[in-house]
Structure formats: C-alpha cells, structure tokens
KOLBA-885546 format. One line per 4 residues: their letters; for each residue x, y, z of C-alpha. Coordinates in steps of 0.02 Angstrom, whole numbers. Layout:
<recs>
a = X:Y:Z; ...
</recs>
This chain:
<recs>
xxxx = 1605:1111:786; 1495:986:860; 1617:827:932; 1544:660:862
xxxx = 1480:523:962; 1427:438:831; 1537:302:760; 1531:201:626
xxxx = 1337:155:602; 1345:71:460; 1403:-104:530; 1347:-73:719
xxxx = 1161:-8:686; 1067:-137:737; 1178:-162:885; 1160:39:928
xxxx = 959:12:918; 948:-156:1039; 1048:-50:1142; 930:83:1161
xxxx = 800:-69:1213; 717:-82:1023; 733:-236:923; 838:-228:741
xxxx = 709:-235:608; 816:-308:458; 807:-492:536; 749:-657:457
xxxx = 559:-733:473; 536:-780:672; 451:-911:750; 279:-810:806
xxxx = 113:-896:790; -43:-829:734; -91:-772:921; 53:-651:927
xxxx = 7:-453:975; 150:-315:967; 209:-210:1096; 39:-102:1078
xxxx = -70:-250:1087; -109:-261:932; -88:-435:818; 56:-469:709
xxxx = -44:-591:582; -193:-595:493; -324:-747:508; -387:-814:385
xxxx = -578:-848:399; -628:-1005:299; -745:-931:169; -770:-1117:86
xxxx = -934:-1129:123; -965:-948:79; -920:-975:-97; -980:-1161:-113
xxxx = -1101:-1192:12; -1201:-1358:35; -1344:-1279:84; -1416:-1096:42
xxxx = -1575:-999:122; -1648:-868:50; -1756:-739:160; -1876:-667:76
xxxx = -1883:-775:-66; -2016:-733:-216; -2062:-794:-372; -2208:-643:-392
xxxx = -2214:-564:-543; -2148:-393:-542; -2078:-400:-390; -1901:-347:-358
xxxx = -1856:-513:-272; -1926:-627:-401; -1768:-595:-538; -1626:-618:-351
xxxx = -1705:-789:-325; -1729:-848:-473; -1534:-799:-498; -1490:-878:-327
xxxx = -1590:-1047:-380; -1473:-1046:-537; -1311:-1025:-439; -1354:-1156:-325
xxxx = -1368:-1276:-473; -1232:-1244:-528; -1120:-1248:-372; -1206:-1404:-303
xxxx = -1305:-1313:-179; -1463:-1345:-87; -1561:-1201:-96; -1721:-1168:33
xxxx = -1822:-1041:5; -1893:-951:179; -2039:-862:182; -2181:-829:324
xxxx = -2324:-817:213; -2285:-908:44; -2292:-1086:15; -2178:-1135:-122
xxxx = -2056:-1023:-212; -1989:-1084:-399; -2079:-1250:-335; -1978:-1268:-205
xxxx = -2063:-1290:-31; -2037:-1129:87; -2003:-1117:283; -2083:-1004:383
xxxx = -1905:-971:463; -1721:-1024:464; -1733:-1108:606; -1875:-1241:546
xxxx = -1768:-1286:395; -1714:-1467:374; -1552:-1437:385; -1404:-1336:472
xxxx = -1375:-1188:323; -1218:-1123:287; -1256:-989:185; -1427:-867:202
xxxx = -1451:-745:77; -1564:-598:161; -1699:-500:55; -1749:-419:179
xxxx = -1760:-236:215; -1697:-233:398; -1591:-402:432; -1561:-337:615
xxxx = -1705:-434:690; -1632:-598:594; -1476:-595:665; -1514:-668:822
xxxx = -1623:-813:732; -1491:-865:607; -1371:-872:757; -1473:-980:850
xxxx = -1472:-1084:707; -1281:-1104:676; -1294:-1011:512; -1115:-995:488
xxxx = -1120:-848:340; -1260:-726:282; -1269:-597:149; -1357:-439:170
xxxx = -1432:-322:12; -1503:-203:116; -1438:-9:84; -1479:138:201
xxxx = -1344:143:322; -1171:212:319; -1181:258:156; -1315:389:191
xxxx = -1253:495:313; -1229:475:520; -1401:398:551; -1364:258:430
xxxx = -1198:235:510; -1266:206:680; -1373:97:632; -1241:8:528
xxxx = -1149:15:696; -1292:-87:785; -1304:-211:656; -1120:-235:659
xxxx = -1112:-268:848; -1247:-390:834; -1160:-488:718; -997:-498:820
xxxx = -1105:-561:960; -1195:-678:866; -1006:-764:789; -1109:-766:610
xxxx = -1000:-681:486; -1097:-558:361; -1059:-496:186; -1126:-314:177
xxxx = -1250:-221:196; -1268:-117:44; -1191:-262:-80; -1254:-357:-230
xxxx = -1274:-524:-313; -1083:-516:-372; -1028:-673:-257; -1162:-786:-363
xxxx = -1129:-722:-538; -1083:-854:-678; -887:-893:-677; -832:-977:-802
xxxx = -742:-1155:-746; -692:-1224:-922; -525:-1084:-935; -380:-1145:-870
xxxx = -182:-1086:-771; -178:-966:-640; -325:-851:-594; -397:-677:-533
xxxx = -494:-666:-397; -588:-523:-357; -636:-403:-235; -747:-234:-249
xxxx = -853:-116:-142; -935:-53:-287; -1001:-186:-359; -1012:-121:-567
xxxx = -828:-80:-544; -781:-254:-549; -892:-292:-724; -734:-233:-835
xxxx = -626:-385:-718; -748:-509:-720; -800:-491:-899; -603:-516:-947
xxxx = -671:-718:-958; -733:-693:-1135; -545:-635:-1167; -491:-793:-1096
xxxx = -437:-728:-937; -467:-846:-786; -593:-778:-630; -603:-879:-480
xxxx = -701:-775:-345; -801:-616:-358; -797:-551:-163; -939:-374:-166
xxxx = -895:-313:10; -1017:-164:0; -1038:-72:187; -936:-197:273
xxxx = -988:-208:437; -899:-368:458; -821:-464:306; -682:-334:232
xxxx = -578:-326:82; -451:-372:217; -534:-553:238; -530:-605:62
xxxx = -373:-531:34; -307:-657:170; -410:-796:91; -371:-765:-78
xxxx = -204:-793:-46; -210:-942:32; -300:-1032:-136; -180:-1117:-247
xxxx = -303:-1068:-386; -275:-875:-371; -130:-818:-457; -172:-617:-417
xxxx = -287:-527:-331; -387:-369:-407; -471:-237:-300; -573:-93:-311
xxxx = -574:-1:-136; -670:164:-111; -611:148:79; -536:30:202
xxxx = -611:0:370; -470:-53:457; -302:5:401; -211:-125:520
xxxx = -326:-224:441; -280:-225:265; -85:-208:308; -94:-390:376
xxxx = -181:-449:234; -61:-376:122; 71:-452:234; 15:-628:217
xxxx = -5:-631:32; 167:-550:1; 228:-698:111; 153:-781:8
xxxx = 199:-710:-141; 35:-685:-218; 7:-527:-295; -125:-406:-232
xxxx = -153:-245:-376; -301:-119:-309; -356:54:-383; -395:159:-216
xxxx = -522:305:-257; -470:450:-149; -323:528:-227; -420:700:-228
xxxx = -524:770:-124; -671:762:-231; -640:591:-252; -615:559:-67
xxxx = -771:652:-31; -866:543:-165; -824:360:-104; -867:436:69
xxxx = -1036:460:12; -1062:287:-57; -978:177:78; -966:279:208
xxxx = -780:216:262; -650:322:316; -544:384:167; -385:430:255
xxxx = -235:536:203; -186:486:20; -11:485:35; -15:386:188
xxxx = -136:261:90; -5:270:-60; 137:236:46; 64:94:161
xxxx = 15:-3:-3; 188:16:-82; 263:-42:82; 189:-191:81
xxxx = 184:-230:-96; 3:-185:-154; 18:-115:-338; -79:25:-353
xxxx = -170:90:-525; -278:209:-554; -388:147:-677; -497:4:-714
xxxx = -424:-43:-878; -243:-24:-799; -323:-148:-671; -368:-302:-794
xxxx = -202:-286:-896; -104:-280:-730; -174:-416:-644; -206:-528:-799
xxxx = 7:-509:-813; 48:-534:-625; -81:-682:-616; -10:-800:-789
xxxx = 163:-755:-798; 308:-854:-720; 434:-775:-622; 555:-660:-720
xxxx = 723:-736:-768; 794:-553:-798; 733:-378:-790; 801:-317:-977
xxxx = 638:-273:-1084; 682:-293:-1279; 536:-197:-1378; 513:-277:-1559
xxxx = 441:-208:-1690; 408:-184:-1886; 439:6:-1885; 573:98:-1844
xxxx = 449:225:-1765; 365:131:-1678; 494:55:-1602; 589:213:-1539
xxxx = 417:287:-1463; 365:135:-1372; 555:123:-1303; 563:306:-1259
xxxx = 394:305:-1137; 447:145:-1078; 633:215:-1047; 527:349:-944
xxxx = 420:234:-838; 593:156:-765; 618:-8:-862; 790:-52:-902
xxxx = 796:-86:-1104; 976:-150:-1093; 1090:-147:-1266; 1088:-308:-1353
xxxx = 1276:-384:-1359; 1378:-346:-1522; 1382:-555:-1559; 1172:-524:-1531
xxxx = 1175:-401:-1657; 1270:-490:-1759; 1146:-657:-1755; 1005:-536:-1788
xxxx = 1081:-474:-1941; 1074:-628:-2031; 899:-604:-2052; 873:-401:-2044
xxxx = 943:-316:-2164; 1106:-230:-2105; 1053:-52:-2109; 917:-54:-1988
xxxx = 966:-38:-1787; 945:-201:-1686; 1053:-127:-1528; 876:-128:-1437
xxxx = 728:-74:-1501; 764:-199:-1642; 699:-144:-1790; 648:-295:-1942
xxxx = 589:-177:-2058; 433:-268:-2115; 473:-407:-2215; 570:-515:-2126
xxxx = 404:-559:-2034; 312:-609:-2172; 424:-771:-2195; 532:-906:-2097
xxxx = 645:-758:-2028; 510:-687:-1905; 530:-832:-1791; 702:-861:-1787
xxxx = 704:-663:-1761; 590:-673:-1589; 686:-848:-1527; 853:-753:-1545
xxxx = 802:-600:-1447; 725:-727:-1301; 884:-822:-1293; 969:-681:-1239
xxxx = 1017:-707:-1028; 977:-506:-1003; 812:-502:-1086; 673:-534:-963
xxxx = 539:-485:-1052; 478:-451:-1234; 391:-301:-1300; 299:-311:-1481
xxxx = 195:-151:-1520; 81:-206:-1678; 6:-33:-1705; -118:-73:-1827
xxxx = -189:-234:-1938; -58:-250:-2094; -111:-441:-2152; -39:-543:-2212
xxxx = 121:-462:-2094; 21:-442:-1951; -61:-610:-1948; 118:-701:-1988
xxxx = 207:-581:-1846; 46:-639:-1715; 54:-830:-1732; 256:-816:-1723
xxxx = 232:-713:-1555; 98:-852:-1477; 216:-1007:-1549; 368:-919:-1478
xxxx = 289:-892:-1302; 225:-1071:-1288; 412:-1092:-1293; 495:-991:-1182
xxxx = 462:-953:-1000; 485:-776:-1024; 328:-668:-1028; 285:-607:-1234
xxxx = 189:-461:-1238; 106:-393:-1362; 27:-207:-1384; -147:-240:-1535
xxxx = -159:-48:-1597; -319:-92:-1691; -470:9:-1638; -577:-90:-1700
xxxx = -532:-243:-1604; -603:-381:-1741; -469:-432:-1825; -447:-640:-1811
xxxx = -264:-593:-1777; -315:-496:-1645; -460:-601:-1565; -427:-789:-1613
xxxx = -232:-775:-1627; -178:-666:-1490; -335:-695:-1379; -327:-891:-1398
xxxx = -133:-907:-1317; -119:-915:-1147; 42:-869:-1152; 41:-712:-1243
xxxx = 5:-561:-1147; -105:-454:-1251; -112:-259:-1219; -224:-118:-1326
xxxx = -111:33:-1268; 69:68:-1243; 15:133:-1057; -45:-25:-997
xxxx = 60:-120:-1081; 207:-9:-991; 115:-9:-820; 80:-193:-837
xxxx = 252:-240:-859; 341:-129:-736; 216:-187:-582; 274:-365:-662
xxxx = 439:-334:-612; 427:-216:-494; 322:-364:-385; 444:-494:-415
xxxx = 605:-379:-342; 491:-345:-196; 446:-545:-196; 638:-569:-183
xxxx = 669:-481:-27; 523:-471:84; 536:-503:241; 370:-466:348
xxxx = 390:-348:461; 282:-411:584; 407:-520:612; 521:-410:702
xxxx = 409:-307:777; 434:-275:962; 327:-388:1070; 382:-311:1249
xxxx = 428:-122:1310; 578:-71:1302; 669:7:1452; 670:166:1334
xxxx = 470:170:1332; 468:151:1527; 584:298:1532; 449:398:1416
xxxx = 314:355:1506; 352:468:1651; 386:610:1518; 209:593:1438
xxxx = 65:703:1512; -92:658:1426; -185:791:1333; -29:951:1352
xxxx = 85:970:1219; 266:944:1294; 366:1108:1310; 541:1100:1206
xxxx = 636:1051:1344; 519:897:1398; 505:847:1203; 706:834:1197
xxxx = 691:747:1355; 573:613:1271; 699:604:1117; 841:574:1242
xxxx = 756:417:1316; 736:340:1149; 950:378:1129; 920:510:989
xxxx = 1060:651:1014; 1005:827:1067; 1131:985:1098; 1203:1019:1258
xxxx = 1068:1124:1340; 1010:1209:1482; 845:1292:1555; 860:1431:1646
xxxx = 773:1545:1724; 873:1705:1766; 981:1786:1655; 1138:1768:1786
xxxx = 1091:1573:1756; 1070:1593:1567; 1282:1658:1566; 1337:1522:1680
xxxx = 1248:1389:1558; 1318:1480:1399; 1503:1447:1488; 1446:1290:1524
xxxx = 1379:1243:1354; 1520:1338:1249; 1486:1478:1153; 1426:1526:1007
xxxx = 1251:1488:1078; 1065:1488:1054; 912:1547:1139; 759:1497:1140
xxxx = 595:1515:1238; 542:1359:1304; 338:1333:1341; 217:1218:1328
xxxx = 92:1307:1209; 233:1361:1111; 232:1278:908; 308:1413:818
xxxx = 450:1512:914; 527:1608:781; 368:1693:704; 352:1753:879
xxxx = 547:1818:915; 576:1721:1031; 750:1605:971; 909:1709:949
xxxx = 1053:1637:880; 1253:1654:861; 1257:1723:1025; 1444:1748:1072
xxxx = 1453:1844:1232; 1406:1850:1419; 1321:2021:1380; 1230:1960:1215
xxxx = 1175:1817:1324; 1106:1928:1472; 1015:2056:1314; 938:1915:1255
xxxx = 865:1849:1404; 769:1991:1441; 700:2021:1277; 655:1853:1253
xxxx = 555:1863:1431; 500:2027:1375; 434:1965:1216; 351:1811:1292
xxxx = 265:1930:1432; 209:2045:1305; 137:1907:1190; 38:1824:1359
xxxx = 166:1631:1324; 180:1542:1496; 336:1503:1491; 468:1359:1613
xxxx = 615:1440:1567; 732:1509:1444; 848:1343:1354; 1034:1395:1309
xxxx = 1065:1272:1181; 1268:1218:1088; 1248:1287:930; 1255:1162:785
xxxx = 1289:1202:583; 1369:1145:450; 1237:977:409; 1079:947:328
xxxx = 913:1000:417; 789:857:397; 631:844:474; 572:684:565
xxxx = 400:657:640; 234:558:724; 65:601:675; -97:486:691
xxxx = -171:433:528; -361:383:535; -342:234:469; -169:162:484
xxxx = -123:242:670; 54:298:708; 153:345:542; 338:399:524
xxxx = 367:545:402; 537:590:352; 580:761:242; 679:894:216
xxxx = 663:1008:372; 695:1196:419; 580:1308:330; 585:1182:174
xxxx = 471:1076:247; 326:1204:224; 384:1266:60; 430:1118:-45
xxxx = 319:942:58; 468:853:15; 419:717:127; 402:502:151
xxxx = 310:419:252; 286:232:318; 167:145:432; 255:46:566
xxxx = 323:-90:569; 443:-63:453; 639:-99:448; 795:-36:395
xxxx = 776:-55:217; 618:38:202; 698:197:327; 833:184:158
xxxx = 690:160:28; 603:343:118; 755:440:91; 775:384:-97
xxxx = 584:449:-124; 628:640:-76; 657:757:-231; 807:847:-108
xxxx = 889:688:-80; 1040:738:-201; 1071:848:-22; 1109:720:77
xxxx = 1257:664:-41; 1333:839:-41; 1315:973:-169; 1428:1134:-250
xxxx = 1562:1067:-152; 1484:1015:16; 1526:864:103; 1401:708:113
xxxx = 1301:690:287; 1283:537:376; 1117:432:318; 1165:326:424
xxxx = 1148:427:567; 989:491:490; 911:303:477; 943:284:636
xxxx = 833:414:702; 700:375:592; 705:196:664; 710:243:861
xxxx = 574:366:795; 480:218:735; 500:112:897; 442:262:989
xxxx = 293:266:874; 243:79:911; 265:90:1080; 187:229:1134
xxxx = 52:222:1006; -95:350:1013; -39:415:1170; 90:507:1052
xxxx = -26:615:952; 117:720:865; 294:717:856; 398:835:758
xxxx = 589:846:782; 634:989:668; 762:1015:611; 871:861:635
xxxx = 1016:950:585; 1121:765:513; 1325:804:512; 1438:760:393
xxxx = 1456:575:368; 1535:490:543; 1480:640:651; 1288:574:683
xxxx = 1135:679:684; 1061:815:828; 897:841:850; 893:1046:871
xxxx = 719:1056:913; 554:970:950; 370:963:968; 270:831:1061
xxx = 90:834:1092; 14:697:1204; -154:637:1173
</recs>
C-alpha cells in the first residue's frame, strides 16, 4: 500500500500549486492592461480595432467603379452608391480611364481624391499592387472581392500569404479577399431593443439571419469575413461586443485563423456578458474537408473546437435555423429570474411530449406548489393535471380565464421561463390564447415563449399577433424552441460565474519550468525515466523508482524500493512497452527480479530498442487509472486532455479536453463530461478516489502546458493511477516528446 503524501487538497490546493511555482487559477479579475503577454509571450486580451468608420464611413472609394451595361461591376456600384446614401457617405468613384461613374466625377487614383478616404471598396482583380497606394494615402480600411487564393488550393494560399504581409506592412486593415457586398446590404433602422449582429465567411449563410428583420428581429452589422487575410471573425467578435446596440452575436465559421485569436474574443464578450452563438462546420470529416475547400483555413480537431467554445461560453448549434431562434432569444430577453421552465398548453398531449424532450435536453420543469395548483384550479377544471405541464383543456382560453391562467403560472418565484406549444391554428382559441401570451409578456420580465405548429405560417395569429410583440419569443419547432431556451439559460449560469482566465494566467516562469528546461531535448522523445523526471519538477507524484543497469543493481533497488515490484524497459524510442514484453509486474523476489532482468534485456536486444536502463518501479493498485496528457492542436496550441486511462483510453475515448488557460472549476467541469466518471465515486463496493488529487495534476499539467508551450509536443502520463480519496494520485508511467 502506497503511504500518502497527499493531504487534504481540498482547502490547501491552490496553496499546493503556488508552491510548486504556478499561480492558483480560481482568483478574482486582476489589474492587467491590454499590453499584458503570458508566460509564453503570448497576449492575455484582445484589442479591439475601431471598425466605426468601416461600417459608417464619411467617405467611400470605389476601384474599379462602372456604370457599363452588362458589366459585372455596374450592379456593385450602383449598390455601393445606394449604401452610401443611406449611411451619409461620400462616395468617389476611381477609375483610370472613365470619366464619370453614376454621374459622379471619377479619379484616376486614390491618391488624387479630394479627400483622406476611410473606406475603399476594391473591384479589382489583383488588389496587391493597390496596397501600397491606398497606404500612402492613409486609407484606413479597404474591402477586397477578389477570389482565387486560399480557397483554391496552395498557389492561392501563397499568394493570399503575400497579400496578407503587405497589408500588415502597409497598417491598412482589409476585409477579405474572397467576400461579398454583405457589409453594405440594407438594415433595417426603424426596429427597435436589443440587436444581432452578424458575422459569416460564407456570405449566403448569413441570408436566413439577416432576413429575420421582416420577422421583426433587430440586425445591426453584417461582418462577411471571406479569406481573411487580416480582419477575422475574431475582430468583430471583439467589436461587437463592445456596442451597446448588440445584444448577441451570430456566426457562421467554416474555420478560424487564429485559435488564440478567437479565444480572446470570446473572452472579452463573456466579460462582457454579451452572448456570442456560432454554428462551426467541421464536425465530420467531410464537412471539415468541405469548408477547407472554400476558405482555405485550418479546420482543427473538432472536439478541441467543441470544447474551446464551451469553455469560454460560445453556444454552439448546428444549424442555421437553430442559429436565428437562438440568438433572437439570447439577444431580447432579460436576464432569467429562475431556471424552472413551466410548459402550457391546451392539450394534454401536447403538453406531456413537449415536457418529455424538454425533460431530455436538461431543463429543470420543477412541480408547481400544491397552493399553485390550487390557484390554477379555480379556472381549470379539477380533473386535468396542473402539477407542471399544466394542462387548461381548451376552453378556459377562449374567455377571461386564459389570462389570469398565464399571470398565475409567471408569478410563481421558481418559474423562469414559460413554454406554450400552439401546435396548430384552432381560432377563435388560438387567436384568444396568442394575444393573452403577447399582453402577458409585455408584463412580466420573464421570457414567454411560444412554439406556432402551423405549416403554413399565414395565420394573423401567427404573423401579426405573435410576430408584432417584442416580447414574445416565437418558435416553429419544439427543437429550437428547446435549444433556444436551454443556451438561454445555460449562458446566463455561465454569465454568473465567469471569471476570465486570462486573468490568472502566469505572466513569469516558474522555478518548476527552469527545472524542466534542462530535462527537455528538442526533437527526441524523453525515455520513461526522463519523462517522470519532467513530471517531478512540476510536483506531480511518481513511484519510488530506480534505473538500473545490471541485474545485481536491479535486486538492490527492488530492496530499496520494497517489494512487490515492477519492471520496465526504459528507452527513448520506446511508446508502447507492453505490446513488446518488456514491463513485468508483481515481482516478489530477488530471483524473479534477476529473471526478469535478463529477459527484459533479452527481449529489448532481440527487438533492436536502445535502451538507458532497466526502471524498478513501487508497485501501486488499488485506484483509478486515468489518463492525463499534452498534445498540440493546429489551431488552439497546447491542450489538456483528461480520460479514463489504462487500456480504456483506446477502447472507450472517454476523454475532455480544455485549451489553457483554464482554472480549477473547468479541471472539475472535465471530469463531469466523462461517461466513466461514476468510477471516480466508487462502484460495487469500491471506495471513492481522490478528485482532488486528480485536479491537481490536471492543473500542474496545465501550467506545464503554458509554459513550455510547443516545445512540449506530447505529453501522456498514463495511467495516473488516483488513490482512494486523501491518498493523492501517482503518475505510473509517461511519454514526452520534445519538439
């Protein structure tokens, strides 16, 4: 039985991880400014570039401008010449050979314009050779329609590449290539309350979001990012967020070109509490494959994408209807006073199937109090359940009872939210139930949603009642309506208790990274023995070991040590040491030891492994093997994985993972996510292990992660065999592999 060294982690774990030189993660906001960079160098906060002028500029050029007939330009001018109008613009058309465009008086070139431009809109084919010109001429944004680079394969990307570094030398900032006349479509300015603003690389997958304004949904900003060789989704995510107008923010990403990237932007607007709800093509790799093709970005491991999102509080859907009804909710309603859903209805049936997918999808539908029952049966009749679905039977909302019905459920303190599937038109009922739904919600702060069944999508209930309220959340399936609602609350929990973890992230080495350092040896994978050695510096317990290289030395270490022991071959090309023979276990005796050692030499001669020795390891049972790890991610860097270890690992992929930074409470939040977690509590009798212990790891992990950044290419410490709770965790073996 392994002797614990442990202690109690639960209230000493953030002094245990200081200790080992890394900084607690579960602290309040600190003091760090904008020019902040963590321990890697990186920064810790996102700017925010001042798009103003990109969205209403006081002056607009436009390259290439035509009014020819037939030509492809003609219809983007005269569409540019309209949105100037309308924003207040003052739009010049350029043009080396043309006179006037529209009747308005061309320039040869940007530079002999009247005026300093803040916004140039290129028609051109190759906007390379203007970069330079509109530089010299302070143009402070610039759009580019051109297509033909990353998108198409590796020639376009270079050349996307050279366009790219001329515009970071130039300070202009660009919008695209490869994007469309999105940014200068017709909002609508006469809707009013919070809004959507919206961001897509594909520029038709927005059309289904923007054209929510005839619904009487509010759009603020359509942002088509296209190639993005400089402006990214990132950008106007950190804009966006920063406008008092936007109430949520809607994207459609086919690939991110900077993971750190987006991860501050998400950062800043869940500081600011401003939701951000995104479908991410990708999930397959068809679908990975596919938005390759037509943005060229760099897709990245799903689940890692997945996870990164949920850490910092991006919702993410999968489809574009999911993505109007989602954000439409997050964006106009108020902060939720409770979490209990109450689903209303006029069947009994309908009622019971809406509650039982919702029930499913992890909202709480809390029984209504016996005195609430009570109230409601004074104006449904007494045989029909009101516990929660409440059932009205029909004609109770056909007369003065409906309303009193729908005030009585909102007054309840544990109802957050209310739930009305209509499944199909039933006038007069279903116009009476409709206008008592909007009239209620006008007076209440809690959210009224309501689920219009209709196909056909005509009915004045449907279109004038339900449409015309700006309070009323209207829904045309149970899915969205239960996806809406859940990301609702689901954002407002996460609202609650964010704290950024930028804020805590190390800004200095810690003694245990200088201590690594001299373990590292770039581009070898580190034998066994030098990988434990790296997991010792960062504090994380290994057995009592020794390597050895005769068998007379391998006894003297087993006495050493204490039997029963282990044997293992320790190398530096060595990954997978039992499929090879070469770990024996339970060994209880100087003679099993000295066996052992020669056939393990034997084995490892006979196989061609190099080998520095032969480790005599304590042997540990009776725990939990988990599996705890570093790997590189293309987009997002270093990532932390936690799992279930051993051979499980490989059989079941019961496995989390988080991007770093991250603190304590997400290192819990990973363990909750694994199917096998019901292990970790003890089961048929077996004792619980110490997650405490375990969190620990996965946070000295983490620091090692940050610090040492790609110069750790791999890390795998499995199994981490965690003891029973107060008897800590031992790392039995590991993998390293240096880049």
């Amino acid at each position: 039985m392994l002797g614990s060294t442990h202690g109690t982690l639960t209230t000493d774990l953030r002094a245990r991880v200081v200790a080992c030189g890394e900084s607690p993660h579960t602290a309040v906001h600190g003091t760090a400014t904008d020019g902040d960079l963590d321990v890697s160098g990186r920064p810790l906060y996102a700017p925010v570039p001042d798009l103003d002028r990109f969205f209403r500029p006081a002056s607009v050029a436009v390259v290439g401008a035509s009014d020819g007939e037939g030509r492809p330009n003609t219809g983007i001018t005269r569409q540019l010449v309209d949105w100037a109008e309308r924003v207040g613009a003052r739009l010049y058309p350029v043009h080396q050979t043309r006179e006037s465009v529209f009747g308005l008086r061309c320039a040869p070139s940007v530079g002999e314009l009247p005026e300093q431009i803040d916004l140039a809109v290129l028609l051109v084919a190759d906007p390379l050779p203007l970069v330079e010109e509109l530089a010299a001429a302070k143009v402070k944004f610039a759009v580019a329609f051109a297509s033909g680079y990353a998108e198409t394969g590796e020639q376009g990307a270079a050349a996307q590449r050279q366009l790219a570094a001329a515009v970071e030398r130039s300070g202009l900032r660009m919008l695209g290539p490869n994007t469309n006349l999105n940014a200068f479509e017709k909002i609508r300015d006469d809707l009013e309350g919070p809004a959507i603003a919206l961001i897509t690389q594909s520029g038709h997958q927005g059309r289904p979001v923007f054209t929510m304004q005839e619904l009487g949904i509010r759009l603020s900003h359509w942002a088509p990012t296209g190639n993005e060789a400089d402006l990214e989704t990132a950008d106007f995510i950190s804009y966006f967020a920063e406008r008092p107008e936007v109430g949520a923010i809607a994207c459609y990403v086919e690939g991110l070109k900077d993971g750190r990237s987006f991860l501050l932007a998400a950062d800043r607007a869940a500081r600011r509490g401003v939701p951000v709800v995104a479908v991410k093509v990708g999930r397959t790799e068809t679908g990975a494959r596919m938005a390759a093709s037509h943005t060229g970005k760099l897709t990245g491991a799903d689940q890692v994408v997945d996870a990164a999102m949920r850490q910092f509080g991006v919702i993410r859907v999968d489809g574009l209807d999911e993505l109007q009804d989602t954000s439409a909710l997050l964006a106009r309603a108020r902060r939720p006073v409770a979490d209990g859903v109450v689903v209303y209805s006029i069947s009994g049936g309908t009622g019971a199937h809406f509650s039982d997918l919702a029930t499913a999808a992890g909202l709480r539908l809390p029984r209504l109090s016996e005195a609430k029952q009570a109230e409601l049966h004074e104006w449904i009749p007494p045989y029909l359940s009101v516990a929660n679905p409440v059932d009205n039977g029909g004609h109770p909302v056909g007369d003065w009872r409906g309303r009193k019905i729908i005030d009585a459920i909102l007054a309840d303190p544990e109802v957050g939210v209310l739930i009305c599937p209509i499944t199909g038109p039933f006038p007069p009922m279903s116009d009476k139930l409709a206008q008592d739904l909007v009239d209620a919600a006008e007076a209440t702060e809690k959210p009224v949603c309501v689920v219009w069944g209709s196909p056909v999508g005509t009915e004045a209930a449907y279109r004038e009642t339900l449409l015309g309220s700006s309070r009323v959340a209207t829904f045309r399936t149970f899915a969205n309506c239960i996806t809406a609602v859940r990301a609702y609350l689901d954002h407002h929990r996460f609202r609650a208790g964010y704290l950024s973890p930028f804020d805590e992230a190390p800004r200095t080495p810690s003694p245990s990274f200088r201590k690594a350092q001299a373990l590292m040896r770039p581009g070898k994978q580190l034998s066994e023995h030098a990988a434990k050695q790296l997991l010792r510096a960062y504090g994380i317990r290994v057995p009592r070991e020794q390597l050895v290289t005769s068998a007379a030395a391998a006894v003297r270490a087993a006495g050493l040590v204490g039997y029963p022991v282990v044997m293992k071959a320790s190398g530096t090309q060595l990954a997978h040491k039992t499929e090879l023979g070469l770990v024996k276990v339970g060994l209880t005796s100087a003679s099993q030891v000295r066996d052992a050692y020669r056939e393990l030499t034997d084995i490892a001669r006979y196989e061609g492994v190099d080998l520095d020795g032969i480790l005599v390891c304590q042997m540990v049972e009776r725990g939990v093997e988990m599996v705890v790890g570093v790997t590189q991610d293309a987009l997002f860097g270093p990532t932390v994985t936690v799992g279930l270890g051993g051979v499980l690992v490989e059989v079941l992929h019961d496995a989390a993972v988080r991007v770093p930074p991250f603190g304590e409470d997400q290192a819990r939040a990973m363990l909750s996510e694994l199917r096998g977690r019901a292990l970790l509590d003890g089961v048929r009798g077996g004792p619980p292990v110490d997650v405490d212990a375990l969190v620990e790891v996965v946070l000295r992990v983490e620091r090692m992660a940050l610090e040492l950044g790609d110069e750790l290419s791999e890390l795998d410490i499995n199994p981490l065999m965690v003891l029973p709770r107060g008897q800590g965790a031992v790392a039995l073996d590991a993998l390293a592999v240096c880049r």
